[in-house]
PAFIDREN-414498 format. One record per residue (C-alpha): residue in three letters; x, y, z; residue number from 1. Coordinates in steps of 0.001 Angstrom, whole numbers, plus 500000, padded with zeros to 6 digits. Layout:
BEGIN
<pt code="ala" px="X" py="Y" pz="Z" pos="NUM"/>
...
This chain:
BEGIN
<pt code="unk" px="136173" py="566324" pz="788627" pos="1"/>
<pt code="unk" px="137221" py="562910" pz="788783" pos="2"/>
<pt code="unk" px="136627" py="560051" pz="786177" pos="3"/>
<pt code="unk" px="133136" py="558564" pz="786696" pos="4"/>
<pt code="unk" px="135059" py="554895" pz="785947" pos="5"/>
<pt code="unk" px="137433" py="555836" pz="789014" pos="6"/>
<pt code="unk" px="135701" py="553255" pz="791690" pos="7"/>
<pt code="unk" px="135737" py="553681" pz="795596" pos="8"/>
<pt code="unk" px="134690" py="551185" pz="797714" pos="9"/>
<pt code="unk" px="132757" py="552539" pz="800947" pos="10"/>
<pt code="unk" px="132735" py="549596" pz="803079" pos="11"/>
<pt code="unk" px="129575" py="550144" pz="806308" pos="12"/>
<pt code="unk" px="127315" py="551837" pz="803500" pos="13"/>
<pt code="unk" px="123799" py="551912" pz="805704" pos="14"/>
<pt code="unk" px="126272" py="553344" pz="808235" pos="15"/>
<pt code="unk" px="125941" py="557211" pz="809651" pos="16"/>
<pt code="unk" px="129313" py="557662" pz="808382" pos="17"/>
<pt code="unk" px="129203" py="555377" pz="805903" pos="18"/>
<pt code="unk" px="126044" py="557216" pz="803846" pos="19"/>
<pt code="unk" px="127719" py="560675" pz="804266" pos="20"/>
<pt code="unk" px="130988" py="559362" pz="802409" pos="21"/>
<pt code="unk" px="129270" py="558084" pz="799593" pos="22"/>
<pt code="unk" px="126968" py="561086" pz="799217" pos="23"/>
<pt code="unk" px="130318" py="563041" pz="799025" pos="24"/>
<pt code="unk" px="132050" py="560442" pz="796986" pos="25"/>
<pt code="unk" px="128571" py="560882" pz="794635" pos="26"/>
<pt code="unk" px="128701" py="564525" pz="794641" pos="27"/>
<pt code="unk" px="132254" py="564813" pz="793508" pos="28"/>
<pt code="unk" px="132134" py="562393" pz="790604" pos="29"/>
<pt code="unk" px="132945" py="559345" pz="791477" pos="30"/>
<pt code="unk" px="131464" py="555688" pz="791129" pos="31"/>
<pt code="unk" px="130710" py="554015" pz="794579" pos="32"/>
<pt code="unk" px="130571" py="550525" pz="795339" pos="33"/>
<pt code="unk" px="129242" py="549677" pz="799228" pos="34"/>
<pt code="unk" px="129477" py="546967" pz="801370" pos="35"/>
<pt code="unk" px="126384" py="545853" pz="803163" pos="36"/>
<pt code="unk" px="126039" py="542657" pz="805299" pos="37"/>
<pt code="unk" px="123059" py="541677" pz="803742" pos="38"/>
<pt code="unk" px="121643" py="542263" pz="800251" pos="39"/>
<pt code="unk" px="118484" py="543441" pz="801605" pos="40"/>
<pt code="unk" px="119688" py="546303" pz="802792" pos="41"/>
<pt code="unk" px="120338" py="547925" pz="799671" pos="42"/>
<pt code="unk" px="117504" py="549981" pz="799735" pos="43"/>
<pt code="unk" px="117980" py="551460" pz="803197" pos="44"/>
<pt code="unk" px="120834" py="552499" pz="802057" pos="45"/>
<pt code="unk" px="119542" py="554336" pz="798868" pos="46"/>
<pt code="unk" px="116970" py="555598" pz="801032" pos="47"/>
<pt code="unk" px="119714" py="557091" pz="803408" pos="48"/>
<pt code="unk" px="121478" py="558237" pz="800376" pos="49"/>
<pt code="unk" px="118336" py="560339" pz="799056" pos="50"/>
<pt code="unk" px="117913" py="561990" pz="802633" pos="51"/>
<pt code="unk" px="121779" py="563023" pz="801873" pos="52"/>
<pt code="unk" px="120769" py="564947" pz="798871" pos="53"/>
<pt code="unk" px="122808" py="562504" pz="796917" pos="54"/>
<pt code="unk" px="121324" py="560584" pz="793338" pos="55"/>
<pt code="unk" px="123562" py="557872" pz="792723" pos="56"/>
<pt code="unk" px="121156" py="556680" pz="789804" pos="57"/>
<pt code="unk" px="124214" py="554087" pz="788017" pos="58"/>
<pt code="unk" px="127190" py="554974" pz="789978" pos="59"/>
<pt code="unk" px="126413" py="553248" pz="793069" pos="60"/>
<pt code="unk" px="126797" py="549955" pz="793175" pos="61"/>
<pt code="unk" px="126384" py="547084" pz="796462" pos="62"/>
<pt code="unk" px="128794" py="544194" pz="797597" pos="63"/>
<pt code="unk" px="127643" py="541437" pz="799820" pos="64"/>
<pt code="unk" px="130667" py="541184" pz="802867" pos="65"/>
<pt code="unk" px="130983" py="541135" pz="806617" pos="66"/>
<pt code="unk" px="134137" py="541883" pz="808378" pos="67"/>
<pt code="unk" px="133984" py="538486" pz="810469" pos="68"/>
<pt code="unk" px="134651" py="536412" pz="807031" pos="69"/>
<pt code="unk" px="136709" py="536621" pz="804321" pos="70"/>
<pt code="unk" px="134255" py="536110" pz="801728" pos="71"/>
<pt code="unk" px="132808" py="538347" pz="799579" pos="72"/>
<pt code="unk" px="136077" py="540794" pz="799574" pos="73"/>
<pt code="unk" px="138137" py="539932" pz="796780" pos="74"/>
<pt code="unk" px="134559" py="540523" pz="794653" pos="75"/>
<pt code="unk" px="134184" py="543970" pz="796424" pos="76"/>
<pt code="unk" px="137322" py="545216" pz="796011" pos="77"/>
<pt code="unk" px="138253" py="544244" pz="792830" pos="78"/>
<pt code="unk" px="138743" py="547377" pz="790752" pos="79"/>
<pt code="unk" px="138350" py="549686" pz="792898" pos="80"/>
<pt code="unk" px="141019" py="552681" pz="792872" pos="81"/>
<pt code="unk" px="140098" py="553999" pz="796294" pos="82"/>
<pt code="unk" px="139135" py="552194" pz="799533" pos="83"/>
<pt code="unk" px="137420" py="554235" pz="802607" pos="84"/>
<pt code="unk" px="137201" py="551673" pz="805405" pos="85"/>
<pt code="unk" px="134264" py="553161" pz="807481" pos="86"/>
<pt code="unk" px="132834" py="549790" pz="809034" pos="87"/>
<pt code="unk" px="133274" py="549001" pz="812469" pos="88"/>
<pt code="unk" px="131392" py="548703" pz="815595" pos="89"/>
<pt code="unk" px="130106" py="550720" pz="818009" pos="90"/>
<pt code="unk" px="127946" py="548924" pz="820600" pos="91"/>
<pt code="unk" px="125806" py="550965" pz="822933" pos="92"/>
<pt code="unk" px="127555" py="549309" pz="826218" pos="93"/>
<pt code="unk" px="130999" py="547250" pz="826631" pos="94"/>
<pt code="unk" px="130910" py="543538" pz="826410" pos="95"/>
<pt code="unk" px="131868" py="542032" pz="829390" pos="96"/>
<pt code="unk" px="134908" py="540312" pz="827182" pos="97"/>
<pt code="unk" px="136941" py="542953" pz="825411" pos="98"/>
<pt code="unk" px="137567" py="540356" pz="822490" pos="99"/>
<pt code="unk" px="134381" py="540446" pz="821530" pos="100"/>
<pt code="unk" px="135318" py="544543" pz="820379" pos="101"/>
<pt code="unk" px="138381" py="543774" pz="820117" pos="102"/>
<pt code="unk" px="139244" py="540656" pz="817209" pos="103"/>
<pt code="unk" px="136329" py="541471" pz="815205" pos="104"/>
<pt code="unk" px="137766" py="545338" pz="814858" pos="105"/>
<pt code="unk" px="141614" py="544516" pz="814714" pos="106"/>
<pt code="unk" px="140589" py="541043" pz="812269" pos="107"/>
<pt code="unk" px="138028" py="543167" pz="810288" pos="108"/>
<pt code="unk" px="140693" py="545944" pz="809000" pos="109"/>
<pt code="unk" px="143006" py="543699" pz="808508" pos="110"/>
<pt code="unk" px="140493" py="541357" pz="806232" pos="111"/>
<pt code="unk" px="139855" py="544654" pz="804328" pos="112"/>
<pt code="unk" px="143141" py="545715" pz="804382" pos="113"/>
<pt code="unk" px="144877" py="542764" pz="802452" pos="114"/>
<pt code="unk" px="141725" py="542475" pz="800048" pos="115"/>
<pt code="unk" px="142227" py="545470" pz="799390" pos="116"/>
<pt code="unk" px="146363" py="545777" pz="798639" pos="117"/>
<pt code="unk" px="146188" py="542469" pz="796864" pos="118"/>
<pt code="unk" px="143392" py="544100" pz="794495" pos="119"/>
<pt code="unk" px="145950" py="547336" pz="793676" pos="120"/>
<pt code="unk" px="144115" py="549527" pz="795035" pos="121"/>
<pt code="unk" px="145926" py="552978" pz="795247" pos="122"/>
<pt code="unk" px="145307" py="553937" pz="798675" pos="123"/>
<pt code="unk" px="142955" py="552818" pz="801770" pos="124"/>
<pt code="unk" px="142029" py="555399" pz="804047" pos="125"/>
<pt code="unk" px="140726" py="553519" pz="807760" pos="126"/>
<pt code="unk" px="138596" py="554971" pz="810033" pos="127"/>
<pt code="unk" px="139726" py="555242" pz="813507" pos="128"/>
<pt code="unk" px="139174" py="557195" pz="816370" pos="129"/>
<pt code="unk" px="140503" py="559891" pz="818861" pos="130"/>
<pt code="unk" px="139922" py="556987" pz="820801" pos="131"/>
<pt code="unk" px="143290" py="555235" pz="820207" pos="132"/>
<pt code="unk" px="145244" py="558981" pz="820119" pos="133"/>
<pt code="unk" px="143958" py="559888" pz="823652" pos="134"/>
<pt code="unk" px="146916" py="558264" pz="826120" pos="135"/>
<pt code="unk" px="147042" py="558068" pz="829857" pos="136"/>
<pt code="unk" px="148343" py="561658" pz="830238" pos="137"/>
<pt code="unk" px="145681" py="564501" pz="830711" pos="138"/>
<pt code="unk" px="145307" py="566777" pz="827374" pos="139"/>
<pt code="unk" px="144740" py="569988" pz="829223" pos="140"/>
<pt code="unk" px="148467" py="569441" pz="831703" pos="141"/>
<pt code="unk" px="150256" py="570510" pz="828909" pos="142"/>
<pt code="unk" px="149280" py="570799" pz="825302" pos="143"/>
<pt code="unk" px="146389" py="569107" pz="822726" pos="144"/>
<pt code="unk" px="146573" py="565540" pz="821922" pos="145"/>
<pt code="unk" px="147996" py="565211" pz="818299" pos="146"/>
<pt code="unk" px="148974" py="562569" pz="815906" pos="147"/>
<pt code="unk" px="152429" py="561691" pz="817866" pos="148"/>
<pt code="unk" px="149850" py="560566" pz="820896" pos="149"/>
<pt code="unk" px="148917" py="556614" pz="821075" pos="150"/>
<pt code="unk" px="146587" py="555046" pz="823215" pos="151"/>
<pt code="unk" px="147785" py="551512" pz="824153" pos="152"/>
<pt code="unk" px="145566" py="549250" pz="823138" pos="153"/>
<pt code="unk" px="146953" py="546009" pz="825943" pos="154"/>
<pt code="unk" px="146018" py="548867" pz="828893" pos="155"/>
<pt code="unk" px="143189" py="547051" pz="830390" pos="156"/>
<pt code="unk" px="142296" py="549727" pz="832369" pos="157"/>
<pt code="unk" px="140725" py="551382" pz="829131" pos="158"/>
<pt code="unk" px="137116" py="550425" pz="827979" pos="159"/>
<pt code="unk" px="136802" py="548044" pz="825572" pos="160"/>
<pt code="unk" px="135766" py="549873" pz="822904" pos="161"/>
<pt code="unk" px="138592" py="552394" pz="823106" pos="162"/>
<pt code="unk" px="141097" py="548671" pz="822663" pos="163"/>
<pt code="unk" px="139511" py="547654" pz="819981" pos="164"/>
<pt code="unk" px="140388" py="551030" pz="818093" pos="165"/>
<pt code="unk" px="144102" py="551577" pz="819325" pos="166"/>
<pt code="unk" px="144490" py="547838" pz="818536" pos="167"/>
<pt code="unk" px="142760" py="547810" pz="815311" pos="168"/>
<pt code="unk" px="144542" py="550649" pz="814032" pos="169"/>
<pt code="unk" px="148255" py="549681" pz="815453" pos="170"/>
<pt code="unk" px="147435" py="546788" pz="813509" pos="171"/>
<pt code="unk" px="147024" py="548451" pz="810123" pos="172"/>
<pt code="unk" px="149537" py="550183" pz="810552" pos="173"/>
<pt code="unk" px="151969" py="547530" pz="811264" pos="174"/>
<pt code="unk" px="150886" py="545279" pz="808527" pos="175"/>
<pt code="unk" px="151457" py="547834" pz="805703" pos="176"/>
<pt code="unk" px="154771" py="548426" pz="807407" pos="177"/>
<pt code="unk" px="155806" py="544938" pz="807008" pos="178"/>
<pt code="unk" px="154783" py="544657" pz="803271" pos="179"/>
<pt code="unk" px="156333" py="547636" pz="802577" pos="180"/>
<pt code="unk" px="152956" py="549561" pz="801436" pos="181"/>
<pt code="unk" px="152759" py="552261" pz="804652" pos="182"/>
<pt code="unk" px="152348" py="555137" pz="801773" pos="183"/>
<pt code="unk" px="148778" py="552679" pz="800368" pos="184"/>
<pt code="unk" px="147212" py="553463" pz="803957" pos="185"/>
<pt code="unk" px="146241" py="556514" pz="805580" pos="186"/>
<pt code="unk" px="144068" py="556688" pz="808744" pos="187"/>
<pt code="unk" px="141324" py="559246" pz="809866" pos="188"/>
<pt code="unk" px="140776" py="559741" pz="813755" pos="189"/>
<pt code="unk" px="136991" py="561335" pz="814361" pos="190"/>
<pt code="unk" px="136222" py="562571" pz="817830" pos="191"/>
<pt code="unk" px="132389" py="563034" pz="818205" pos="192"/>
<pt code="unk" px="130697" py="562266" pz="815271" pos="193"/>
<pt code="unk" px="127204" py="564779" pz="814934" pos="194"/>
<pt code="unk" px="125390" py="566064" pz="812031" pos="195"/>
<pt code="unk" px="122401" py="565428" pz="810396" pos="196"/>
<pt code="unk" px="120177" py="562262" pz="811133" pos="197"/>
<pt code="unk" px="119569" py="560607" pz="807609" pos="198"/>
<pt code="unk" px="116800" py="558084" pz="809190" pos="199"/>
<pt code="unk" px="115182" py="557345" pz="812345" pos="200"/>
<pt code="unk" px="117877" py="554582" pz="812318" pos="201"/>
<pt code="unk" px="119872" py="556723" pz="814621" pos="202"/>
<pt code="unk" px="123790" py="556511" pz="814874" pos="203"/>
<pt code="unk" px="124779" py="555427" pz="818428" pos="204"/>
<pt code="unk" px="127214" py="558721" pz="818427" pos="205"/>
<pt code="unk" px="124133" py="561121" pz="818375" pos="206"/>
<pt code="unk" px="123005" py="559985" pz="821317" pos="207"/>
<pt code="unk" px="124904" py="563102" pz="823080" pos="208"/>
<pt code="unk" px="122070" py="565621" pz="821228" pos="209"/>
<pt code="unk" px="119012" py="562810" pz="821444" pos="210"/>
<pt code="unk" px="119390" py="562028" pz="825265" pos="211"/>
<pt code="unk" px="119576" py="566047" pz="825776" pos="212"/>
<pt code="unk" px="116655" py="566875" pz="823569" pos="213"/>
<pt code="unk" px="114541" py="563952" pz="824990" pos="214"/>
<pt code="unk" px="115199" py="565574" pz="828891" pos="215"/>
<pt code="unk" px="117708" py="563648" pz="831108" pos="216"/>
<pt code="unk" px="117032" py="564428" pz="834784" pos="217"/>
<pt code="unk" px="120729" py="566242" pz="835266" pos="218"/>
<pt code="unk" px="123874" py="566008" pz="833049" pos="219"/>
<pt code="unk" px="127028" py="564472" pz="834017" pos="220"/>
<pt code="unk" px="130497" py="566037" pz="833817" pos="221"/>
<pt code="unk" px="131099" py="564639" pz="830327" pos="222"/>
<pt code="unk" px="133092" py="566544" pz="827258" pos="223"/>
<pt code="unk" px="133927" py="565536" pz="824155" pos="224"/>
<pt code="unk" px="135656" py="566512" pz="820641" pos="225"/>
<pt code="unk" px="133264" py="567366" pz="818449" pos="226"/>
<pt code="unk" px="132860" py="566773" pz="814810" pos="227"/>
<pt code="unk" px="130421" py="567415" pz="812024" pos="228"/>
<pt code="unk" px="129692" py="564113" pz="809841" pos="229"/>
<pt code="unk" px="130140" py="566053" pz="806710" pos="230"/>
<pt code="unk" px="133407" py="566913" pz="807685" pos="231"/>
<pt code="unk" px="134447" py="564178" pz="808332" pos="232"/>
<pt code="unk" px="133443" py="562364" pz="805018" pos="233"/>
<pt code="unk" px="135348" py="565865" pz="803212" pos="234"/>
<pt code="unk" px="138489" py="564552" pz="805143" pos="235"/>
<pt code="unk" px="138202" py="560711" pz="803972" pos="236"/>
<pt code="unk" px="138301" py="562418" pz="800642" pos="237"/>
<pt code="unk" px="140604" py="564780" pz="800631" pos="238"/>
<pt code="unk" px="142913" py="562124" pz="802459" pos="239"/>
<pt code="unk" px="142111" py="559783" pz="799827" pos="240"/>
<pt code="unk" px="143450" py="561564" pz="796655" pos="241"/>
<pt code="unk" px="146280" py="564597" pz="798288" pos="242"/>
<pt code="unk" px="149754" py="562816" pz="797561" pos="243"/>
<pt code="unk" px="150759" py="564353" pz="800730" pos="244"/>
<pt code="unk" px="148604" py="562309" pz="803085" pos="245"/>
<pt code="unk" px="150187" py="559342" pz="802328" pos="246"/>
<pt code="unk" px="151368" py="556896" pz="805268" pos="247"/>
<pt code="unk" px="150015" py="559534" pz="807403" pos="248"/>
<pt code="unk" px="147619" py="559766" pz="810639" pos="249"/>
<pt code="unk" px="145002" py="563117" pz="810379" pos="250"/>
<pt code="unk" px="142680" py="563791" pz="813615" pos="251"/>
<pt code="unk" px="139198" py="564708" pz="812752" pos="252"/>
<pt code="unk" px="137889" py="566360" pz="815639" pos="253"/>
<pt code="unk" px="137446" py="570309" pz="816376" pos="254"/>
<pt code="unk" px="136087" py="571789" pz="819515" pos="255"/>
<pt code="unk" px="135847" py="570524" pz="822753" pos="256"/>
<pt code="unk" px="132386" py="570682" pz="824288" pos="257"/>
<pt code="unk" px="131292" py="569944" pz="827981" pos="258"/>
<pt code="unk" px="127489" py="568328" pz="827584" pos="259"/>
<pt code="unk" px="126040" py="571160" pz="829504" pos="260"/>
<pt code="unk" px="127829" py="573534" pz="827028" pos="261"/>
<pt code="unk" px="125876" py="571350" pz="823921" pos="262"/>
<pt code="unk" px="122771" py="572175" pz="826202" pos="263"/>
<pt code="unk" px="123063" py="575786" pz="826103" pos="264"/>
<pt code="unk" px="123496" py="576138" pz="822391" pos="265"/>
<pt code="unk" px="120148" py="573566" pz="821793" pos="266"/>
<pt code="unk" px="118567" py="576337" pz="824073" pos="267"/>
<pt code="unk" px="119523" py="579294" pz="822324" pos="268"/>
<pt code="unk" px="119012" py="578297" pz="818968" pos="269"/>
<pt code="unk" px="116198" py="576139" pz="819503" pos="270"/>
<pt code="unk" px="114496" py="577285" pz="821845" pos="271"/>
<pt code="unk" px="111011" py="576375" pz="820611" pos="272"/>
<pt code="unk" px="112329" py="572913" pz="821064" pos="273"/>
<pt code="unk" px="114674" py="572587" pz="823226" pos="274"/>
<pt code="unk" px="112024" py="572477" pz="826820" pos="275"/>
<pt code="unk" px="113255" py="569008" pz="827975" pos="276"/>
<pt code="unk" px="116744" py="570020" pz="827586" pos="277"/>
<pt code="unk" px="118224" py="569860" pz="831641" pos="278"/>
<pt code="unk" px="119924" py="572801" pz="833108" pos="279"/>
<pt code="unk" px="121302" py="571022" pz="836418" pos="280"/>
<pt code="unk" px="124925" py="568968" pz="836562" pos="281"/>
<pt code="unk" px="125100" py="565562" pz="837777" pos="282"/>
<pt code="unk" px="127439" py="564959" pz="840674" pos="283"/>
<pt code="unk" px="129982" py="562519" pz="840145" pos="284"/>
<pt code="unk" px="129245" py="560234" pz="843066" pos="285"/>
<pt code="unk" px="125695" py="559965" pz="841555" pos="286"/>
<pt code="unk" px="126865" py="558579" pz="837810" pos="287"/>
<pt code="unk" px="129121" py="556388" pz="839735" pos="288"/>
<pt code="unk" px="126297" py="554786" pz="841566" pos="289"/>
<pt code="unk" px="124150" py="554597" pz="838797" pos="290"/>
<pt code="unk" px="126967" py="552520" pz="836479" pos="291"/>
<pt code="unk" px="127065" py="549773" pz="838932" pos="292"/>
<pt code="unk" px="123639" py="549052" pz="837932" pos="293"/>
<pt code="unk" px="123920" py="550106" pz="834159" pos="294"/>
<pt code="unk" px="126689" py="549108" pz="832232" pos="295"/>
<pt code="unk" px="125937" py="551454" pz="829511" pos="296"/>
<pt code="unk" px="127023" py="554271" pz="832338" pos="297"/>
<pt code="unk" px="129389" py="552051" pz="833650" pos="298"/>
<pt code="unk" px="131606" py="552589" pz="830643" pos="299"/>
<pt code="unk" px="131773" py="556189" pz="830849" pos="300"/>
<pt code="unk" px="132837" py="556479" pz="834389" pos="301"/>
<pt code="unk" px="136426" py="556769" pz="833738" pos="302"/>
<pt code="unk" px="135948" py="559916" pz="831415" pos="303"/>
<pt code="unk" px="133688" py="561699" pz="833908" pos="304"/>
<pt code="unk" px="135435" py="565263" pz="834213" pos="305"/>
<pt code="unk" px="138166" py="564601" pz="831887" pos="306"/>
<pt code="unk" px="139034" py="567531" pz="829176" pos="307"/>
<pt code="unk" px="140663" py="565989" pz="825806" pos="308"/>
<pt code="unk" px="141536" py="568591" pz="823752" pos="309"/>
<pt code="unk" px="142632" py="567363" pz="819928" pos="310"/>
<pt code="unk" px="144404" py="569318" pz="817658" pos="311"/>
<pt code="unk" px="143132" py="569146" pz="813961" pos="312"/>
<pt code="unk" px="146033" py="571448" pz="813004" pos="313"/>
<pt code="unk" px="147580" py="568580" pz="810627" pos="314"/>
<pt code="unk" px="144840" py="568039" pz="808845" pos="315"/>
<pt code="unk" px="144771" py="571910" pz="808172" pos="316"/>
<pt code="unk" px="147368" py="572605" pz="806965" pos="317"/>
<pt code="unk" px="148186" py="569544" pz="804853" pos="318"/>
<pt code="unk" px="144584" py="568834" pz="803444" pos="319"/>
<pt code="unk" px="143108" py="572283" pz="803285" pos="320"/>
<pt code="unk" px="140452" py="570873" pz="805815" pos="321"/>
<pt code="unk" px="138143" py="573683" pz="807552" pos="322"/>
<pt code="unk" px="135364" py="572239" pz="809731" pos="323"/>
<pt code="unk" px="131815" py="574180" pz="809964" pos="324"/>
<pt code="unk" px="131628" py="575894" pz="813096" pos="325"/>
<pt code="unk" px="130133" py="572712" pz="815553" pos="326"/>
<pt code="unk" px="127313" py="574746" pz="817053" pos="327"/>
<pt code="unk" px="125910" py="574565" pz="813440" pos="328"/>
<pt code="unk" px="126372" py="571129" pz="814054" pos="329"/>
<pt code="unk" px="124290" py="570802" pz="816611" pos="330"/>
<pt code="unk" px="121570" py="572501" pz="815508" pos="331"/>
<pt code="unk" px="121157" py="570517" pz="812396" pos="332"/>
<pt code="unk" px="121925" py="567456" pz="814572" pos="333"/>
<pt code="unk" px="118953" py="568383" pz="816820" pos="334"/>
<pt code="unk" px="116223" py="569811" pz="813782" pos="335"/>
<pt code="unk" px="117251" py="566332" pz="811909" pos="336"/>
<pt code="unk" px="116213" py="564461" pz="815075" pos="337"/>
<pt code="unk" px="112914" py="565946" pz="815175" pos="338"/>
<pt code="unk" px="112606" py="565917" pz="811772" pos="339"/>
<pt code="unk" px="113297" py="562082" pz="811430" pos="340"/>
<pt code="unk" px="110250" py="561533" pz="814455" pos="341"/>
<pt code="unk" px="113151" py="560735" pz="816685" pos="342"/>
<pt code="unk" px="112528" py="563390" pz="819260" pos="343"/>
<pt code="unk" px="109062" py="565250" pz="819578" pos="344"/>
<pt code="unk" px="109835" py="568887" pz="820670" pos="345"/>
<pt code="unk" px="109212" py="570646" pz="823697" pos="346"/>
């Protein structure tokens, strides 16, 4: 068990991934300090924080700081040992202007980043995403995506969202590089983020069980890597503290699930709740009609049928990391939502 005087900065505390790390930061010992964008907020996030399981009582501690300006960081870094970089965002549809993803993500880390290696702190671990591992070749033609993979974050052909991660994250990368600090960073690439709801303040990235539990008329031909949050927090940690992680990239992702395969396990282990959930496929030509009038589906079009497999076989076997099987997942995903008022069952 760590020091309780050994500090971590969580940056993104009212976050979905933000709460979960510091519940696990709490659990394990350490003192937390959070960023927030506004002071205000501190008691969402405590609330949050007490859904976790998690009783901070002295060890948590907030920072006033937003990624768009430099100040506030050299306050909320300062003595920290440990930074977990968890904010960024996530908008529910692309900007018509990439930048507008784009700066603040790539500007943001690298705000954080210097703040951070300035202060001494040990080691920064930066959430990414399977977004900027996933390249233009097809996962399933010949083996997993892995750590090796890069998405290029100048192919404008890519949404902007999926940019603003490859870019962000080159950019970290190639900072540290320059000072000579690569072994101070190490980066965490999610896939799916589910797991349990910790408000009615939903995370956009749940929207995969909501939208299936609240009945869509027919699913589309969508997949994705799927990840518990919990998980995912145990990673930041491990990654934060294992000498061997240093200067290194670890994909957080575990099974690949089609949306209509998500359906069927709401179905059979929820059955009770699960009467909205859809049972017929949307045809392609259908979601591609329906994006020119909804950019939200617009942004998806490009992934419709696609298989991305992501091997978490790094993280493994260097980090000792074993995922909870993900249709737990989504079963706790789904109870949380209904327990949070979020969905009513059916």
């Amino acid at each position: 068990m760590p020091d309780s005087s050994e500090t971590v900065l969580v940056t993104g505390g009212t976050g979905f991934l933000g709460s979960w790390c510091i519940a696990t930061l709490l659990d394990r010992g350490y003192s937390v300090r959070t960023t927030v964008r506004d002071a205000s907020r501190e008691q969402q996030v405590r609330t949050q924080l007490a859904a976790a399981g998690a009783d901070p009582g002295e060890r948590l501690t907030i920072a006033v700081a937003d990624l768009t300006s430099d100040a506030g960081w050299p306050e909320a870094v300062a003595g920290c040992k440990y930074v977990l970089h968890v904010a960024s965002p996530f908008p529910p549809s692309q900007p018509k202007d990439p930048d507008e993803l784009i700066v603040p993500a790539r500007d943001g880390s690298l705000r954080v980043l210097k703040a951070a290696l300035e202060a001494g702190a040990e080691r920064i671990v930066l959430t990414s995403s399977v977004a900027s591992i996933r390249g233009n070749r097809a996962a399933s033609q010949s083996a997993p995506f892995t750590e090796d993979d890069w998405t290029d974050g100048a192919d404008t052909s890519k949404s902007p969202y999926v940019r603003s991660k490859a870019t962000a994250e080159r950019a970290a990368w190639d900072y540290v590089e320059a000072e000579g600090k690569k072994d101070r960073l190490v980066t965490i690439c999610p896939g799916a983020i589910i797991g349990p709801a910790l408000s009615d303040d939903t995370s956009f990235s749940l929207e995969l069980v909501e939208r299936l539990m609240k009945g869509v008329p027919a699913m589309p031909r969508l997949g994705y890597g799927l990840v518990d949050v919990r998980d995912v927090a145990d990673m930041e940690v491990r990654a934060m503290t294992d000498p061997a992680a240093a200067g290194q990239r670890f994909i957080a992702a575990d099974k690949f699930m089609w949306m209509s395969d998500v359906a069927e396990v709401l179905k059979e282990r929820l059955p009770e709740a699960s009467g909205k959930v859809p049972s017929r496929k949307a045809p392609d030509f259908l979601i591609k009609a329906m994006a020119i009038f909804d950019p939200g589906i617009k942004s998806v079009v490009g992934d419709l049928g696609q298989r991305s497999d992501f091997s978490s076989e790094k993280a493994r076997t260097t980090l000792g990391w074993s995922p909870r099987p993900v249709e737990d997942s989504i079963t706790e995903t789904a109870q949380s939502l209904i327990d949070q008022g979020v969905v009513k069952p059916a």
